[in-house]
Each structure stands twice: as C-alpha cells, then as structure tokens.
C-alpha positions in Angstrom: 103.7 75.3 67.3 101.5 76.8 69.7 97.9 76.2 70.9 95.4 77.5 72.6 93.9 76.5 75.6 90.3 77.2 76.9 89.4 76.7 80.3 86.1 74.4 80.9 83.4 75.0 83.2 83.7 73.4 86.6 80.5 71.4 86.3 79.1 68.3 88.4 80.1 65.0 86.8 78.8 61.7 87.6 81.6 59.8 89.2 81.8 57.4 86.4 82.6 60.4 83.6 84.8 62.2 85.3 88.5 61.6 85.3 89.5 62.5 88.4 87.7 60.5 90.5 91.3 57.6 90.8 92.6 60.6 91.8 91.7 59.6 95.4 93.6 56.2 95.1 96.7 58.2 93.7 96.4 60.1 96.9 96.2 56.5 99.2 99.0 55.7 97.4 101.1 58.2 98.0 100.6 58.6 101.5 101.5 54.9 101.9 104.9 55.7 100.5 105.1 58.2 102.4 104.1 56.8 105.8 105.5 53.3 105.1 108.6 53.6 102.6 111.9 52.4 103.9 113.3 55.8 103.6 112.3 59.0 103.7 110.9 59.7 100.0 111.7 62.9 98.0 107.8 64.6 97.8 109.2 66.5 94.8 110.6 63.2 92.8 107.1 61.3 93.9 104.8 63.9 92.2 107.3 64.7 89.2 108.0 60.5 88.5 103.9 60.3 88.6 103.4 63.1 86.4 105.8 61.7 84.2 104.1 58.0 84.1 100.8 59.5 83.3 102.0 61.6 80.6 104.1 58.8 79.0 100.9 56.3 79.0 99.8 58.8 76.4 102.1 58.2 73.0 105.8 58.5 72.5 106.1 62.3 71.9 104.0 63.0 74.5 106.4 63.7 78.0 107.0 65.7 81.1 109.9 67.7 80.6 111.7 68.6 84.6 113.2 72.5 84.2 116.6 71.0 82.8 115.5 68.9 80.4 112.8 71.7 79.4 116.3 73.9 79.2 117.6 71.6 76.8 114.7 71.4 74.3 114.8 75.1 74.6 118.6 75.0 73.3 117.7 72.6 70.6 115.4 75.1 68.7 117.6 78.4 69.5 120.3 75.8 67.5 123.1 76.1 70.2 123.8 73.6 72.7 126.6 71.3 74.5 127.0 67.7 73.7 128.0 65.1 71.0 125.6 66.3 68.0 123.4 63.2 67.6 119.7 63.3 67.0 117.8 60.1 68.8 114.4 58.3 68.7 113.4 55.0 70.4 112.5 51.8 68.5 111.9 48.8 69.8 113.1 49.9 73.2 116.4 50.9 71.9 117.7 54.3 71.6 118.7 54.7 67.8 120.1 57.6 66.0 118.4 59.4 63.3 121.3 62.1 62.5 124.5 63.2 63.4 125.6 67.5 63.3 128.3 67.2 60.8 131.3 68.6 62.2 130.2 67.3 65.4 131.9 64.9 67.6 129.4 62.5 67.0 129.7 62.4 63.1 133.7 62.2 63.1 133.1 59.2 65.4 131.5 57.4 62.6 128.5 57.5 63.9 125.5 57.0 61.4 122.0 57.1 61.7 120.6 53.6 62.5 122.8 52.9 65.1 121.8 51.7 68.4 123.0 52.7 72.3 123.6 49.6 74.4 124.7 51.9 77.3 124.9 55.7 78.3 127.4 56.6 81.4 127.5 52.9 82.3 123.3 52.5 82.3 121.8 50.9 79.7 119.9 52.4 77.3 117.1 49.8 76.9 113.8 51.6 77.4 115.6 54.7 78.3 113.7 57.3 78.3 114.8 60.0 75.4 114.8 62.6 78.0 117.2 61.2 80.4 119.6 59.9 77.2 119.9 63.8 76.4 120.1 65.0 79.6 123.7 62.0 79.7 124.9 62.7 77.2 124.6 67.0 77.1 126.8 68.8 79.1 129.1 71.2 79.3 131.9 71.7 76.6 135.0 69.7 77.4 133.6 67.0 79.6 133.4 63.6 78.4 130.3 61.3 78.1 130.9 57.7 77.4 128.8 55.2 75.9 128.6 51.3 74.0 126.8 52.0 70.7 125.8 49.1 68.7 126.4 49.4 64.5 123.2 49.6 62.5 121.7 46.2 62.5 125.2 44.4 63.4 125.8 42.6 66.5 129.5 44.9 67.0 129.6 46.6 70.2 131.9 49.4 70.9 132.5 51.1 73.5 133.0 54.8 72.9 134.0 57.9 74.9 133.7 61.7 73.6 134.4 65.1 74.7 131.6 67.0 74.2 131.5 70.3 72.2 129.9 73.8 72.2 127.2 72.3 68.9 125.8 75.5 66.8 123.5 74.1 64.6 123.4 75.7 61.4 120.1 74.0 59.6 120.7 75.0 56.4 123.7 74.2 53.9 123.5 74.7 49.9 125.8 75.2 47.1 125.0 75.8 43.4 126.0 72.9 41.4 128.3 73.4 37.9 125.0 72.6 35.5 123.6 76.1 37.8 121.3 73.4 40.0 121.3 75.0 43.6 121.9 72.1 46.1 119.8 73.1 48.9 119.9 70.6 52.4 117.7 71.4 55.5 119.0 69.5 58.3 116.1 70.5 61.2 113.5 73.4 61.8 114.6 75.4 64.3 114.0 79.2 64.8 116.1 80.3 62.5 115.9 77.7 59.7 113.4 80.2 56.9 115.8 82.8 57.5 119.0 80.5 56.7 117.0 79.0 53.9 116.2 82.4 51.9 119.7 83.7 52.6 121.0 80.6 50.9 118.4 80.5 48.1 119.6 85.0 47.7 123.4 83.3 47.6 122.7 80.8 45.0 120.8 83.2 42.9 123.3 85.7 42.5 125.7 83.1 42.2 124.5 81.8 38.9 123.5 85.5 38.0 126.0 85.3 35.2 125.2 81.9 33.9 122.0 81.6 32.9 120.6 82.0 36.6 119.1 79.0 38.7 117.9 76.0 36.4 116.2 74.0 39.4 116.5 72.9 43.3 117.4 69.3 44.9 115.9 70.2 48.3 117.4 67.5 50.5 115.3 66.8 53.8 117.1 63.0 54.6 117.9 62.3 57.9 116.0 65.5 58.9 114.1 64.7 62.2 111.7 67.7 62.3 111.4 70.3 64.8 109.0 73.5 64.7 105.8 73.1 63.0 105.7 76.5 61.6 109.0 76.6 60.3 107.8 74.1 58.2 104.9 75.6 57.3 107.2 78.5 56.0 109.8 76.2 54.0 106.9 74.9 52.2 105.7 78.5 51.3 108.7 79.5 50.1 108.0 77.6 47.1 104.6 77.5 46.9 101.9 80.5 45.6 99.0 78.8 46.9 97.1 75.8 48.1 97.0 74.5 51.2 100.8 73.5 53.2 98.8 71.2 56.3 95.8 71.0 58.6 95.8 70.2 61.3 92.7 68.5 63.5 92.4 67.7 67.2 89.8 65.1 69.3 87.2 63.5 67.4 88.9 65.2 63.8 88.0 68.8 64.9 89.5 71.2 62.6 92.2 73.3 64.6 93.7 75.1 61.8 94.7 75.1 58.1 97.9 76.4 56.7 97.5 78.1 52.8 100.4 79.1 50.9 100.9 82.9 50.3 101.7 84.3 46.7 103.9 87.0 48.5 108.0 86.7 47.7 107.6 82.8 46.2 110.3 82.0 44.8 110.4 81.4 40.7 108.5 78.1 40.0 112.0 76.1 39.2 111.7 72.6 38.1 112.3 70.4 42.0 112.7 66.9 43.6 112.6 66.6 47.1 115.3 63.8 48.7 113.5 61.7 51.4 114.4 59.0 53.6 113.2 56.8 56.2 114.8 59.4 58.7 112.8 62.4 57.4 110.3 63.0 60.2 108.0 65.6 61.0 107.9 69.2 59.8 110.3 67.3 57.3 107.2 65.2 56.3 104.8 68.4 55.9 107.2 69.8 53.5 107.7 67.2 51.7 103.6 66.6 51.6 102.9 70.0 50.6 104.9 70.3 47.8 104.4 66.7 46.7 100.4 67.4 47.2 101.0 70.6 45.0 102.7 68.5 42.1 105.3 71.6 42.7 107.9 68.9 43.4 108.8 65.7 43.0 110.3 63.4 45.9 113.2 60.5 45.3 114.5 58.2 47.9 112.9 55.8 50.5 109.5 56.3 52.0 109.1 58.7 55.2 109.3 58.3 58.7 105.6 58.5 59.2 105.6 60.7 62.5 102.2 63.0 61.7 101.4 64.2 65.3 101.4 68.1 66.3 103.1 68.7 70.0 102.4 71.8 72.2 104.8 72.6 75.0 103.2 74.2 78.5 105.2 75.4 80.5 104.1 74.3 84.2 104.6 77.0 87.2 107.9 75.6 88.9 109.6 75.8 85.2 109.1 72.3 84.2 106.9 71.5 81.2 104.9 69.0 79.2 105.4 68.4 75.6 101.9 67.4 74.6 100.1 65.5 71.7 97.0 68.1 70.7 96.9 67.0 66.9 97.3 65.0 63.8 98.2 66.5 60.9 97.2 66.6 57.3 98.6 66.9 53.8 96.9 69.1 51.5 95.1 66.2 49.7 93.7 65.2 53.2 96.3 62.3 53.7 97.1 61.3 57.4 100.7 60.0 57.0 100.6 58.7 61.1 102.4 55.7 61.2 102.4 55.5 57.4 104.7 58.1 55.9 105.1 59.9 52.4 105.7 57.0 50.0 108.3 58.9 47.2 107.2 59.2 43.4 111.0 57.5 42.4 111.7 54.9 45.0 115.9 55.3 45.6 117.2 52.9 48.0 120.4 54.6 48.8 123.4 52.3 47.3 126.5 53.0 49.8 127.9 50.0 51.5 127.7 50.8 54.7 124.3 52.5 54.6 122.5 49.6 52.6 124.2 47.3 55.6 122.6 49.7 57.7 119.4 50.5 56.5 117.6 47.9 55.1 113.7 49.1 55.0 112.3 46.2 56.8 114.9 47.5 60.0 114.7 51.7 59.4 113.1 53.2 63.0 109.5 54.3 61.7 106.5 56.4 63.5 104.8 52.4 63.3 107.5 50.8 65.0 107.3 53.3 68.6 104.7 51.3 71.1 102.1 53.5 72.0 101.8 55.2 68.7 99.0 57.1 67.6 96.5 55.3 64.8 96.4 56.2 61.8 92.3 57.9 61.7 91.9 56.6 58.7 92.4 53.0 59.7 89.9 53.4 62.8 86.5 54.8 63.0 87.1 57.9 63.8 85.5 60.9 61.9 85.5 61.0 58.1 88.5 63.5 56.7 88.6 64.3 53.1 90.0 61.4 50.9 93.2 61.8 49.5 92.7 63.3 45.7 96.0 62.9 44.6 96.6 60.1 42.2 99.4 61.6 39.7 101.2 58.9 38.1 104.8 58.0 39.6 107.4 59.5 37.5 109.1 56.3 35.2 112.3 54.9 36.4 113.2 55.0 32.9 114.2 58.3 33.6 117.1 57.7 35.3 120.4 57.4 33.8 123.8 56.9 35.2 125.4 59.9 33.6 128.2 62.0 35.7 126.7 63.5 38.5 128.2 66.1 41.5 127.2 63.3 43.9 129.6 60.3 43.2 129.3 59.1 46.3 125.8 59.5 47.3 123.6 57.6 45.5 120.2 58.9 46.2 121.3 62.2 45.3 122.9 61.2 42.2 119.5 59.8 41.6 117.6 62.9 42.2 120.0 65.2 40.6 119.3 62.8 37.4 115.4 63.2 37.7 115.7 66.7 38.0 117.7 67.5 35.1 115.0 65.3 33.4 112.1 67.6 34.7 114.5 70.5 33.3 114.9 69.2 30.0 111.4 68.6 29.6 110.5 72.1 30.2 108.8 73.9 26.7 111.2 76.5 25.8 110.9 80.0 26.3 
C-alpha cells in the first residue's frame, strides 16, 4: 500500500500557479481567532481541525488521522482491537454498516449491514465523521458504548447499549463441503489475511486427501470492505499463473505500477465462482477483477461496491497521519470500476427476508453514493486508458437449479455453490 514520494524543486512560481499563496489569508485568519476569540483557543486543535478541513475537501477516503485515531487504523490491519466489531461507511450523511465480526458484540446484537446510526454516545451521527464514530465507539474491553441505530431502510429506531470486547479478527474462515467443494470466506485484508488463506486452502486439501481431493472453491468476498492493497494483490495470485492482478495510475493517468500474477506455488486451476455483493469493497473488488478479468473465476451475487481509489498513509512528525488518495486503480482488462463496481456474470439478489428488506439495490451504500467521490476517468476527459477487452458471455441462468445445497439458508451461496458444480460437471474428463 505504500508510495513513494519525491521531493520537488523549490522553484519561483507566479502567484497565480502556486498553491500556497491563500496560505497568507489562512494565516490572517488564524491570528484573528487568536487575538479576537471569546476564549483562549487551543493552537494545537486550530492547526489539526484546519488540516483536517483541507484534507476532507479532497474525497471521502482521503483524511487526517490525530495520533489515536492513527493508533486505531493501525489495530485494524494488525486484526486486534477493542470495540463492538462493526465495519462503517458514510452514505448520504449517515453512518451505515457494511459488516459485523461474527462473534462480536455487534453481530449478536443483530446488527446487519445496511443499518444506519442515528446517534453515538448521545451525538448524532449525521455527517459524522468516520473517524470520530470509531474513535466512540472503540475503547477499552468492558466499557460500554451506547448508541440509536436505525434498521436498514426502516423507520425503527432503537436505542442500543454494548460492552465492548477485546475483537481478534480472524479474516479468513473455510470448511470443505460434503460434495469435497472447499468453502473458502475472506472477511477483510489485513496483514495476515495470505497467510490465513493458504493455511486454510493446506487444511482443506488434506482434508479431502482421501476423497477424491478438492473438486472446486466458492471464494466468498460479501460484505468484505477491503483493507491492504497488496494483500489483495496476493489473494488474487494465489490463484492465478499469470496476467496482470491491477494497475494502478496516479495524476493525469500516469502509470504508478502494475501488479502480474506469478506462476510460483498457484494453487491447481480448480473450477471457481467468486460471491459478491454490494458490500464488497476495495482490495475485495481487485480480487474479484482479477480473477473475473482472467476468466479464472466466475462471480455470482449483486454488483460491487465500486470504491477503485488507492490510499497511502504518511505518517506526520507529532504521530498523527494522513490517509491519502494517490491513485485509481485498474482491472486487468483496463476497467476503472470508481463509482461503478464489478457487475457479476450471474446476478443473485440474495433471497432472506430480512436482507431483501434490507438491501434493496436502489438503497445499498455505493462508492457513487459518498459526496465528493472521485470520477470515474473514463466518464471525464481525462487521459485515454486501455479499453476494457473483456466481453465473455454471462454464464446462463439456466444453469441454476434448486437442488439440495450446504447453504439452506443463504441464498446467494446456494446459488453459487449450484453454478459451480455446473462449471465442475462441465469439465472434459481426465
């Protein structure tokens, strides 16, 4: 996820190019706050509030990060942290959840993604900004945060109170289903998510060792928000020999670097369908590209969040930070998926009660729906980038049948289990 950074040449501008030169009425304007304000200001809360204005002008996933909040997004990618195990994104001004840690006080709650905060510790949570909602509701283990949370698109209220817990994030879960398909869900890309994923991919193969070995993968990335770039990048070549995984390009479309899959330890080319939702965001989305791109996989469920923006953290000297937008990315086939998302090959609303009430498409939080959103380039003028080439035909609902599955109660996965055993029954025989 990192960067780097050149320095420029201190040279001459005129006045009108260079910009720094409001930097003088920034300076007016903070000595009249200084010299005229009722009360004595805080210098340090002055310079970090403007830092964080400016920054937030920029796009939503751009922001100034003070040295706890910094602390805390630290936590989040070691996988280990104290709170209520809820993943959050703004939409429309409101705080919404994309996930809940299952197992965490949040998810035995009942709360599900697509639900809304009306209030956090008795503020409310309209145009909150995401940092300050974490920094409420984290804490340390055994204190209680409380909160009104509204339910999916609902007019309920309730008002809610939880203790918050010591949340270890484990990003991977899989099991190895009775017809020897290995079940294999990815919840976030932390530090340690490759490792977790090739230990359970190593579990599942010697698992079904005896029984014919593994027939194919359901790789599950719904309601999987993202996190490290090149975790992602190294999901993706876990199943892939070669081709490209992402590029990404900076200002004016400059190419900053292109990810290619390596032939070393690739896993056997198993028949795959990738699950997808409106919550998969991210390095969840260059996954899902790459191996869709790569016709190595094919993806059921509900198009993709659409977030296709690179962030680089920078640490500042007095331990705070800012979390800065320095690219786009792009799928192997040259798609920018910014504001758009990763429309699926079988489109799988996802048929539970209380998640159809909850997520109706029109209403699912998107990368297009955040104000200040980057453009999608290809929509604007900006420099030419490669066309997409894919244009493989959608696999036929016709397909799908409503045979017994391992997923009774999840229908999207039912759904993809069926295509998949489809993709392995049309495999020429050995």
């Amino acid at each position: 996820m990192g960067a780097a950074l050149a320095a420029a040449a201190a040279h001459a501008l005129p006045r009108a190019a260079s910009p720094y030169h409001n930097l003088g009425i920034l300076a007016r304007a903070l000595s009249h706050v200084e010299l005229s304000y009722v009360d004595t200001p805080d210098q340090d809360r002055l310079i970090q509030g403007a830092i964080r204005g400016m920054i937030a002008e920029l796009d939503p996933h751009s922001a100034y990060m003070d040295a706890q909040t910094y602390g805390v997004l630290a936590a989040d990618t070691e996988g280990r942290f104290g709170g209520i195990g809820v993943e959050i994104d703004a939409k429309d001004g409101w705080l919404t959840v994309l996930s809940t840690f299952e197992g965490g006080p949040a998810h035995r709650a009942g709360i599900r993604p697509g639900d809304r905060f009306v209030s956090i510790e008795g503020q409310s949570a309209q145009d909150m900004p995401i940092d300050e909602a974490v920094r409420r509701m984290r804490g340390e283990p055994g204190t209680t945060t409380r909160f009104r949370l509204r339910k999916g698109n609902s007019e309920r209220v309730i008002d809610m109170t939880l203790r918050r817990e010591i949340i270890r994030v484990h990003a991977v879960e899989a099991r190895v289903l009775p017809d020897q398909v290995a079940y294999i869900r990815i919840k976030g890309f932390q530090q340690s998510t490759t490792q977790e994923l090739e230990r359970a991919l190593d579990e599942a193969v010697a698992a079904s060792s005896t029984k014919g070995g593994i027939q194919g993968v359901l790789l599950d990335l719904r309601n999987n928000p993202g996190g490290l770039l090149d975790e992602g990048i190294r999901v993706a070549d876990e199943f892939l020999a070669e081709g490209i995984i992402v590029t990404t390009r900076g200002r004016k479309g400059r190419l900053l670097h292109e990810a290619r899959a390596s032939s070393l330890d690739t896993r056997p080319n198993w028949p795959m369908v990738v699950l997808v939702n409106g919550f998969s965001a991210s390095a969840a989305e260059i996954v899902a590209g790459a191996l869709q791109d790569n016709t190595r996989a094919t993806l059921v469920g509900m198009r993709t969040f659409g977030k296709g923006s690179v962030q680089n953290i920078i640490e500042l000297p007095d331990g705070s930070a800012l979390k800065l937008t320095i690219a786009r990315y792009y799928t192997p086939s040259g798609r920018s998926i910014q504001a758009e998302g990763i429309e699926p090959d079988v489109l799988v609303e996802q048929l539970d009660a209380e998640a159809v009430r909850n997520s109706q498409t029109k209403d699912l939080p998107s990368e297009a729906g955040l104000e200040g959103h980057l453009p999608n380039p290809m929509e604007t003028d900006a420099p030419t980038i490669p066309q997409p080439l894919r244009n493989q035909p959608r696999t036929s609902p016709a397909l799908l049948s409503t045979l017994h599955s391992a997923f009774k109660d999840d229908y999207q996965a039912h759904m993809g289990h069926q295509v998949l055993k489809a993709l392995i029954a049309s495999r020429p025989a050995h």
